[in-house]
C-alpha positions in Angstrom: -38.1 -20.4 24.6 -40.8 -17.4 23.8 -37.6 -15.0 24.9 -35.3 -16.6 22.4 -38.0 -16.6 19.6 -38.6 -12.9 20.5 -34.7 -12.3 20.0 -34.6 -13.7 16.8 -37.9 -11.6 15.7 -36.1 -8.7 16.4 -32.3 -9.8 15.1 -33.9 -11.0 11.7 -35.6 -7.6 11.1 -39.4 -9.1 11.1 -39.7 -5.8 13.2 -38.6 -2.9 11.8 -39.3 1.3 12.4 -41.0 3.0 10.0 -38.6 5.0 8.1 -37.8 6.0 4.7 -35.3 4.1 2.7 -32.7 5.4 0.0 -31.3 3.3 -2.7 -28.4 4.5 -3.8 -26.0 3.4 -6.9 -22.6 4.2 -6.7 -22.6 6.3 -9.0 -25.3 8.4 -7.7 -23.9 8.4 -4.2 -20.5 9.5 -5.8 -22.6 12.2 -8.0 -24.1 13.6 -4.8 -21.1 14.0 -2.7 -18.9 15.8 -5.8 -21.7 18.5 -5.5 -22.0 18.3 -1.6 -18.6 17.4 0.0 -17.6 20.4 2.4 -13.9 19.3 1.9 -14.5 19.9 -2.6 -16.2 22.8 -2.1 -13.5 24.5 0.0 -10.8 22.9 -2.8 -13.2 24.6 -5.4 -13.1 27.8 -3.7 -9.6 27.9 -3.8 -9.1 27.2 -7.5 -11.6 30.1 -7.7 -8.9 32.2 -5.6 -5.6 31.0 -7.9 -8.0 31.9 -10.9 -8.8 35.4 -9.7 -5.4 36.3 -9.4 -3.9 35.4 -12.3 -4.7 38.8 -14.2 -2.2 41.5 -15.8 -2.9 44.2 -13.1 -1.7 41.4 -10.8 1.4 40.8 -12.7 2.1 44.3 -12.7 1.3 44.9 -16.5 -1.5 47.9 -16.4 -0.2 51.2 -14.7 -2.1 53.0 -11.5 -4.1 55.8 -11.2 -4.4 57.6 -8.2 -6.5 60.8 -7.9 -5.9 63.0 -4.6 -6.7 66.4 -3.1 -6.0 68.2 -0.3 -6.8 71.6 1.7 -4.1 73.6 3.8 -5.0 76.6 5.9 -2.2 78.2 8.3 -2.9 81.4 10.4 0.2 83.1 11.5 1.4 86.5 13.1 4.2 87.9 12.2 6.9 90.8 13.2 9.6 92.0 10.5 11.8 95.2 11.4 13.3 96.5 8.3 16.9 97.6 7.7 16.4 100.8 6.4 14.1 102.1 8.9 14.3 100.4 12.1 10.8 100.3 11.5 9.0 97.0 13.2 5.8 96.2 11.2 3.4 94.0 12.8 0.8 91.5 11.4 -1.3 89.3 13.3 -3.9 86.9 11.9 -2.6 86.3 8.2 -5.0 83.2 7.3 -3.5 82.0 3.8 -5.2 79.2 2.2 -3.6 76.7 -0.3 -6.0 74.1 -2.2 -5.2 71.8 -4.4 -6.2 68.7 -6.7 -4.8 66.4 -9.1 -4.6 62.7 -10.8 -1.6 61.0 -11.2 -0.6 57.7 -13.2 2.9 55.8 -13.0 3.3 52.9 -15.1 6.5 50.7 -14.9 7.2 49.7 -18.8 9.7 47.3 -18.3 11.5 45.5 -14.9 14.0 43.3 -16.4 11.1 40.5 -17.4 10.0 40.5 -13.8 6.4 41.5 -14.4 6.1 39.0 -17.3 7.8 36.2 -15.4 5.0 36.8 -12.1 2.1 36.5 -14.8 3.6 33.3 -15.7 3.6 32.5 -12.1 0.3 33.4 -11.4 -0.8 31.2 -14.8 0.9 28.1 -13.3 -0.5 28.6 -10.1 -4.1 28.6 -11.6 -3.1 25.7 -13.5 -2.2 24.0 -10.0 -5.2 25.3 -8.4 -7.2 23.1 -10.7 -4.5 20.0 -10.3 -5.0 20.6 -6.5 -9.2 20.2 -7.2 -8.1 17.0 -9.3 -6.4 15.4 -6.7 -9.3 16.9 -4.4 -11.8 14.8 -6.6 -9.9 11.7 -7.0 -9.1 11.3 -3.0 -12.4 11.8 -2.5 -14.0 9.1 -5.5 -11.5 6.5 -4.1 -12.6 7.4 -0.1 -16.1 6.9 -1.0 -16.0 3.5 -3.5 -14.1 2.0 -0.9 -16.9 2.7 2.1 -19.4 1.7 -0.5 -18.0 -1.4 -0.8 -16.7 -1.8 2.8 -21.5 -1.0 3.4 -22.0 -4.0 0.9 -19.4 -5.9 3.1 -20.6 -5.3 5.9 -24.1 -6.3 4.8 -23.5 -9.3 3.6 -21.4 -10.2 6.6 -24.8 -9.6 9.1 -26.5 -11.6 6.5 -24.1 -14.2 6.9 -24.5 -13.6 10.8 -28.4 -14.1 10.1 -28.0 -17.0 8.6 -25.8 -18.7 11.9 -28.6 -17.2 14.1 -31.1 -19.0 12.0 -28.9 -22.3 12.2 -28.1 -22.1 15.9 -32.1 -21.6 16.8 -33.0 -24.6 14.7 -30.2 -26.4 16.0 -31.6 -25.3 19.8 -35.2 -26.2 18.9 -34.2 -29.8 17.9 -32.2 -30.1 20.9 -35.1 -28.5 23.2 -37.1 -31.2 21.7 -34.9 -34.2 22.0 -33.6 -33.2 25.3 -37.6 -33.1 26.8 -38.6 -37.0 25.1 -34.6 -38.1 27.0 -32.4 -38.2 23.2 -30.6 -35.7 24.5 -28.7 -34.6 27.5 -28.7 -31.3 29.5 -25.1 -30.5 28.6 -26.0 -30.9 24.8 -29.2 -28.9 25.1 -26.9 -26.1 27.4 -24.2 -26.1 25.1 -27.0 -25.1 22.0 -28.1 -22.5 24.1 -24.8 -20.8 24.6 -23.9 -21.2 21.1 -27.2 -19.9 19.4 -26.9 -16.8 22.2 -22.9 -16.5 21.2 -24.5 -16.0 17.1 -26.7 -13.5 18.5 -24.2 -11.3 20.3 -22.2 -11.4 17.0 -25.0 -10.8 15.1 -26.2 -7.5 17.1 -22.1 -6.2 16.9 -22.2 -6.7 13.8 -25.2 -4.5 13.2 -23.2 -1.6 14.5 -20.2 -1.9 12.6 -23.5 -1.6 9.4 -24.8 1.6 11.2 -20.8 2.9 11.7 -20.5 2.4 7.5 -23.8 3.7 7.0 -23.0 7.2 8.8 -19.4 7.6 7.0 -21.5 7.1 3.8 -23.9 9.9 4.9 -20.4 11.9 6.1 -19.2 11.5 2.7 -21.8 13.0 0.7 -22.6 15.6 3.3 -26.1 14.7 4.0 -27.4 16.9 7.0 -28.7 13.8 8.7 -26.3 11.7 8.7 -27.9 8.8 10.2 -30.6 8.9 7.5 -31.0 5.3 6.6 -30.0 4.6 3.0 -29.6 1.4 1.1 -27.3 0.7 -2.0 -28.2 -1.1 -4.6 -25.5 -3.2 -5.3 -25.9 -6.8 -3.2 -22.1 -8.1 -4.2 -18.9 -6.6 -4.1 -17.9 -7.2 -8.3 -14.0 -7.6 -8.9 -12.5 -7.3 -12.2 -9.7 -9.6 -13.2 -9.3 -7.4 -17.1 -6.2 -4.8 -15.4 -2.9 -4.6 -16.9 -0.1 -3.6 -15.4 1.8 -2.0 -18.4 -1.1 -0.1 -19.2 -1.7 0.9 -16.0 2.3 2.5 -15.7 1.5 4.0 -19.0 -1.4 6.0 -17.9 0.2 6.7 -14.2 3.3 8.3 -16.1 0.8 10.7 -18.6 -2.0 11.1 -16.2 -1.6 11.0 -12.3 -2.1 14.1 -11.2 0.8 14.3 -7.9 3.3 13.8 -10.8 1.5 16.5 -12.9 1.6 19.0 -9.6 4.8 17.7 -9.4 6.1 19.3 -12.6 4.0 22.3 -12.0 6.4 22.9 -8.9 9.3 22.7 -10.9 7.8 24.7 -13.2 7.4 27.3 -10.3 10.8 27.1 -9.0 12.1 27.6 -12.8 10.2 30.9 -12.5 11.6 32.1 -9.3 14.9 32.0 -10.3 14.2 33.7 -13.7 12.5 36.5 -11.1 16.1 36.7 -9.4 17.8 37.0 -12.9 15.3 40.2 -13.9 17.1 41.9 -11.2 20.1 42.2 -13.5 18.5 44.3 -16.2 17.4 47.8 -15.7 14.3 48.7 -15.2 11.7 51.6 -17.3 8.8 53.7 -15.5 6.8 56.5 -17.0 4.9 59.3 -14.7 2.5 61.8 -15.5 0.0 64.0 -14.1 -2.9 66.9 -14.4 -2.5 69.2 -11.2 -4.5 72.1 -10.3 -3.5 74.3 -7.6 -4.8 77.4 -6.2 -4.0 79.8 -3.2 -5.7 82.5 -1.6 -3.3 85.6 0.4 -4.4 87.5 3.8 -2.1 90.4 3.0 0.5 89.4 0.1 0.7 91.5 -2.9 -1.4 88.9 -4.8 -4.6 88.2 -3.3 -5.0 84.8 -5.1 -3.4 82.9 -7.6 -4.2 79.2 -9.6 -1.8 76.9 -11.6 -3.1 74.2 -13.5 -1.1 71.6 -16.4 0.5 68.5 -17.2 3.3 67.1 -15.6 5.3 63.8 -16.5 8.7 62.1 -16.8 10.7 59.2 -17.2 12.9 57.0 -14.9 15.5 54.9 -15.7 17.6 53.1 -13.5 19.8 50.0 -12.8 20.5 48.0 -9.5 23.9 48.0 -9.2 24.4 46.1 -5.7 22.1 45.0 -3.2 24.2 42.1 -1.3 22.1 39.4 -1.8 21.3 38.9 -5.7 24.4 35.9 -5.4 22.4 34.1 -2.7 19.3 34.4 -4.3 20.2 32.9 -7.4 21.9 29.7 -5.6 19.2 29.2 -3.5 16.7 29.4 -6.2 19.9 27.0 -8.3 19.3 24.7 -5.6 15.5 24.8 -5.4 14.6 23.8 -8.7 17.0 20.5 -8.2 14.8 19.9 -5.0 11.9 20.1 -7.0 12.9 17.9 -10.0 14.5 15.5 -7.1 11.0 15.6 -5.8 9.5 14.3 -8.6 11.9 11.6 -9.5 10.9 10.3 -5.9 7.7 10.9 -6.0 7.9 8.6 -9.7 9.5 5.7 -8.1 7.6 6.0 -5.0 4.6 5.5 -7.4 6.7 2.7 -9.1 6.3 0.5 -6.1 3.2 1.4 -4.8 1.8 0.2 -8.0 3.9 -2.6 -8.2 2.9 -4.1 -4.3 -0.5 -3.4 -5.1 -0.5 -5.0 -8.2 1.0 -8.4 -6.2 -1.6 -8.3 -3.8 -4.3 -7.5 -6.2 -3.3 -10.6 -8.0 -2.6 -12.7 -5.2 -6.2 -11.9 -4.2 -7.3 -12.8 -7.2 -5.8 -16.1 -6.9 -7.2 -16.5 -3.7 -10.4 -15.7 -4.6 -10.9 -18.8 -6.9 -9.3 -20.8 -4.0 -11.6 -19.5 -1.2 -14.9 -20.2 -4.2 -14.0 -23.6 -4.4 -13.6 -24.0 -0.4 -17.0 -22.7 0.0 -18.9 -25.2 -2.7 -16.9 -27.8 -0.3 -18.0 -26.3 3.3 -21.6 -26.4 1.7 -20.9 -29.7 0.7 -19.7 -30.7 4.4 -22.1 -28.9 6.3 -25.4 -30.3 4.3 -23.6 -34.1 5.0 -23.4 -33.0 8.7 -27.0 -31.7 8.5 -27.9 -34.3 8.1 -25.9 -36.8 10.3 -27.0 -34.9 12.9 -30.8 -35.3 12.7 -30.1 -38.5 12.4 -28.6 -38.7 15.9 -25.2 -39.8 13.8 -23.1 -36.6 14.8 -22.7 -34.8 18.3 -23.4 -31.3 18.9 -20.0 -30.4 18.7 -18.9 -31.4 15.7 -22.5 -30.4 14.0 -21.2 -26.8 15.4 -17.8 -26.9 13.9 -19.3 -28.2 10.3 -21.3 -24.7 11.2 -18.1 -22.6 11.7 -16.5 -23.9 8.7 -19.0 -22.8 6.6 -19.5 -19.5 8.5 -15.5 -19.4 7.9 -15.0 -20.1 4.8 -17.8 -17.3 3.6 -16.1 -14.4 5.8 -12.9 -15.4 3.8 -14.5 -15.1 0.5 -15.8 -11.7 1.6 -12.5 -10.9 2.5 -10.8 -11.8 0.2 -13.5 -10.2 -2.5 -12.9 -6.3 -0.6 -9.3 -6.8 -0.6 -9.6 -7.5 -4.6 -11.3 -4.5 -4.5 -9.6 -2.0 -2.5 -6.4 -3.2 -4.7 -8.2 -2.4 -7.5 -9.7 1.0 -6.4 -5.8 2.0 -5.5 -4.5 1.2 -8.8 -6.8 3.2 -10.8 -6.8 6.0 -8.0 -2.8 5.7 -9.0 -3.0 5.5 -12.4 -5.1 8.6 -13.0 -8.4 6.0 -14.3 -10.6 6.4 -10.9 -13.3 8.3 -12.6 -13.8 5.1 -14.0 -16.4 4.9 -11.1 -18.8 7.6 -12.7 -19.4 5.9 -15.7 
């Protein structure tokens, strides 16, 4: 008996290490992982990137500058017989130098809207870099409310397995007793034994299933030490019955952010075929230049000479041919149906997700008020059997199914309370409202 009593010590927590404790709101846990997540920060990073490129020099707006310079040196021997003569003169080790120097620009004024049509490009593509940082945000807000809750769950459910330890050891000491003064048999007092140590097992299971949430909490936020102990504040998962449906379309048609990327794309593949169209206007670059030159003579007639100006021009020219302009524009034709086809699917895929979850969120509502009104009755039963039983009017068993029921009939209220609330976090991940949970 001083085993068991020591077992129950242990599983109710009356011994417990000496560690720090934080309390956490959702709010602040979901506050601490926007500015901690790895998986944001990368998604930040790369918004970053798409911002950085969307410049004019990109695009191809500003022209380039390039300064060079360069040395030559050649040594050479030569033998030249002239005509007149016959005569064969001879040089040997003419070293002739050539240096020279100079900074060039080339600017293209005008490639058939190409240039203007990439800086839209790279605009949209910033503007989806911060969609992709949305979505980014919102995956991650609805990832971590729904392990909050699923924490509280799974605290309340080892309270709930407590509270059948603490049952099945009161129900073994009255047993112990009655079976020593000859109320009770052996079989009655083994069967309390195997019952109360069957709570216990469940009990210490379900403590690990607590640690499991606890350390995908810590994961989420990107603590360090991720099996730091924390606590939340909330004790209760709290459902909201005040969603509309209507409302809810409403704001997933103006606001979710896959439909917005969705539009982007088509945006994109709009812009890639007015790229292939640029290819049928001409196109307008201007060079110019400052050059300096200067070269030094072993034996010419002029020992050294420089040369020094401007230099510049224009270009003009037009693609006649190149064999695939035809191909390009159908594929590009074809991409931007893809890409409105896309988001037509992606719209009615939304359509039913929002439309199943919205059954099941208000099925679970539903059976959330059935499940309330179970438990009041289970509480009901079980006190009545209590009762009987310690009166000697009720047999182990049944005093141990009156238990189960009410064990029962609380897991399915818990149940039925996440499910309300994973429906819930889903619809307002969906309709664009999920930053409802940092208010």
């Amino acid at each position: 008996m001083k085993r068991i009593i020591l077992i129950v010590c242990l599983l109710g927590g009356w011994i417990l290490p000496a560690v720090a404790q934080y309390y956490y709101t959702l709010q602040q846990c979901l506050e601490e992982g926007l500015a901690n997540n790895y998986l944001l920060r990368i998604t930040r990073n790369e918004e970053q990137i798409s911002k950085n490129n969307a410049t004019l020099a990109n695009a191809g707006y500003l022209p380039t500058v390039d300064l060079s310079a360069g040395y030559t040196g050649t040594v050479d021997n030569t033998d030249s017989k002239l005509r007149e003569s016959g005569v064969t003169e001879t040089s040997r080790g003419v070293f002739d130098q050539t240096l020279n120097a100079g900074i060039d620009l080339n600017w293209t004024v005008f490639d058939g809207f190409n240039i203007s049509t990439t800086y839209k490009q790279l605009q949209e593509l910033e503007r989806q870099g911060a969609t992709n940082t949305r979505i980014a945000i919102e995956d991650f807000i609805a990832s971590l409310t729904a392990e909050y809750y699923n924490y509280i769950q799974q605290e309340i459910r080892l309270k709930n397995f407590r509270y059948a330890v603490s049952l099945s050891k009161e129900r073994l000491r009255i047993v112990e007793e009655r079976y020593h003064i000859g109320n009770f048999s052996r079989l009655d007092y083994q069967q309390a034994k195997v019952d109360f140590n069957a709570d216990s097992a469940q009990y210490m299971k379900q403590q690990e299933l607590v640690h499991t949430s606890r350390i995908n909490l810590n994961e989420l936020m990107a603590v360090k030490d991720v099996d730091r102990p924390i606590r939340v504040k909330d004790s209760i998962i709290d459902v909201t019955d005040k969603l509309n449906f209507t409302e809810l379309w409403n704001s997933t048609l103006a606001t979710n952010a896959n439909l917005l990327k969705a539009d982007q794309n088509t945006t994109l593949a709009q812009l890639d075929y007015k790229k292939v169209l640029s290819r049928n206007y001409p196109y307008l670059r201007l060079n110019a230049g400052y050059g300096y030159t200067f070269n030094k003579y072993d034996v010419n007639a002029t020992r050294q000479r420089s040369n020094w100006g401007f230099n510049g021009g224009i270009t003009v020219g037009f693609n006649l041919f190149d064999g695939n302009r035809r191909r390009e524009k159908r594929n590009a034709s074809l991409a931007i149906r893809n890409a409105q086809l896309e988001r037509e699917e992606l719209e009615q895929g939304l359509r039913a997700d929002l439309s199943n979850l919205w059954q099941a969120y208000r099925n679970n509502l539903q059976l959330l008020n059935l499940e309330r009104q179970n438990l009041v009755s289970a509480k009901e039963n079980h006190e009545i059997a209590k009762e009987r039983y310690l009166l000697g009017d009720l047999s182990g068993i049944e005093m141990r199914e009156a238990q189960k029921s009410l064990l029962d009939a609380e897991e399915r209220i818990l149940s039925a309370e996440y499910d309300t609330k994973m429906c819930e976090i889903s619809l307002l991940q969906i309709s664009g409202k999920i930053a409802h949970y940092l208010e």
